[in-house]
Structures are given as structure tokens and as C-alpha cells.
C-alpha positions in Angstrom: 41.7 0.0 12.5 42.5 -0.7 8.7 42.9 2.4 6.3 40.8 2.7 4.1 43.2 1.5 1.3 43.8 -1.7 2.9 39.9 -2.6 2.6 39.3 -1.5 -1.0 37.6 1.9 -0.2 38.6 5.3 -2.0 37.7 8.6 -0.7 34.9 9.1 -3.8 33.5 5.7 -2.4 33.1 7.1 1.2 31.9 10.3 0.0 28.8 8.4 -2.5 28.3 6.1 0.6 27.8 8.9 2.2 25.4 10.6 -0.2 23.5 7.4 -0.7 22.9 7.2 3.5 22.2 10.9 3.7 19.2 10.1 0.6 18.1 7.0 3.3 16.4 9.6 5.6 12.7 9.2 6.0 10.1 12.2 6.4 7.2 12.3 8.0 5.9 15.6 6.9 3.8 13.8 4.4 2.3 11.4 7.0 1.3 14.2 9.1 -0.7 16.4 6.1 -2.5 13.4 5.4 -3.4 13.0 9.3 -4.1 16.8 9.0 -6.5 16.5 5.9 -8.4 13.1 7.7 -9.0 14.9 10.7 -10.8 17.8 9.0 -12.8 15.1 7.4 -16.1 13.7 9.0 -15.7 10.4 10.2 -19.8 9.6 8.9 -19.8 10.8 5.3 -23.9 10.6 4.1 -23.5 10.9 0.5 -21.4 7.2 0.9 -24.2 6.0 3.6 -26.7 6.6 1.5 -25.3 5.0 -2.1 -24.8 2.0 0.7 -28.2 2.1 2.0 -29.1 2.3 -1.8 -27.2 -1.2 -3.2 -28.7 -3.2 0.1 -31.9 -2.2 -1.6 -31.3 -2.9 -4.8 -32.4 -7.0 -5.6 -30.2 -6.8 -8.7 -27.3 -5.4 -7.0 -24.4 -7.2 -7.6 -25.9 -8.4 -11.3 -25.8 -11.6 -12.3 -22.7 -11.2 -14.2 -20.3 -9.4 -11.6 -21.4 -12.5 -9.1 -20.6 -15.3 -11.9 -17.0 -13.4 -12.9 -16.2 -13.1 -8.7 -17.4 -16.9 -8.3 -14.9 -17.6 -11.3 -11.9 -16.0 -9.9 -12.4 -17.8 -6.6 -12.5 -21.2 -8.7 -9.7 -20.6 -10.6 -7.3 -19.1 -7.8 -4.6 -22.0 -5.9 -5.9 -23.5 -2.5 -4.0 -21.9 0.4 -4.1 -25.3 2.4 -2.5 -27.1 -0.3 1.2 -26.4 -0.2 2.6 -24.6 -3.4 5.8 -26.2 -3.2 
């Protein structure tokens, strides 16, 4: 095995490698307080139901001018099947 002189490495090169692999670690605890804070949620929330039940109601929901600035975006956006190449 080559020292570590022979390949270009210094002991404070090994040592911040080291550091920088030690900061690579990856924590779940996060993950798991958000699983935690969902779980104590309701899956059916009413107050949301209802707004929805609300719009579908509505004749002017979405207005006039939301559906011509969504119908404009989809003009102006590239065609996936042609190839952007």
C-alpha cells in the first residue's frame, strides 16, 4: 500500500476528509417528528372538504381570468414530444 506521501495526501488532508465524511451522515429524527405530527392528524380534515365542496359550487370558480392566464402558460410552454435538442 502507498504512504500517504507517495499519493499527494498530508495528515490535515486526511483529517478534513475525515470531518467532511463524518458531516455526510444523514438523520432521520426529523423524518420521524414529521411522521409523528401526521399521525396525530385526521386523515378527513372538514374545514378543507367543505371550501372544496364550496368551489365545485361556485359557476365562477376558477374566474375567467385565472383560466385564460393557465390556458396561456400551457400555449407558451415547449412540446414534450418534440425533442429539445
Amino acid at each position: 500500500m502507498p504512504s500517504t506521501a507517495a499519493i499527494g495526501l498530508t495528515q490535515s488532508n486526511l483529517v478534513s476528509r475525515r470531518a467532511m465524511n463524518a458531516s455526510d451522515s444523514l438523520s432521520t429524527a426529523s423524518a420521524e417528528m414529521l411522521k409523528a405530527k401526521l399521525s396525530s392528524e385526521p386523515e378527513v380534515r372538514p374545514d378543507v372538504v367543505a371550501r372544496g365542496r364550496a368551489l365545485a359550487a361556485d359557476p365562477g370558480y376558477p374566474s375567467v381570468q385565472i383560466i385564460g392566464e393557465v390556458a396561456r402558460k400551457i400555449v407558451q410552454s415547449p412540446d414534450p414530444s418534440e425533442d429539445q435538442n
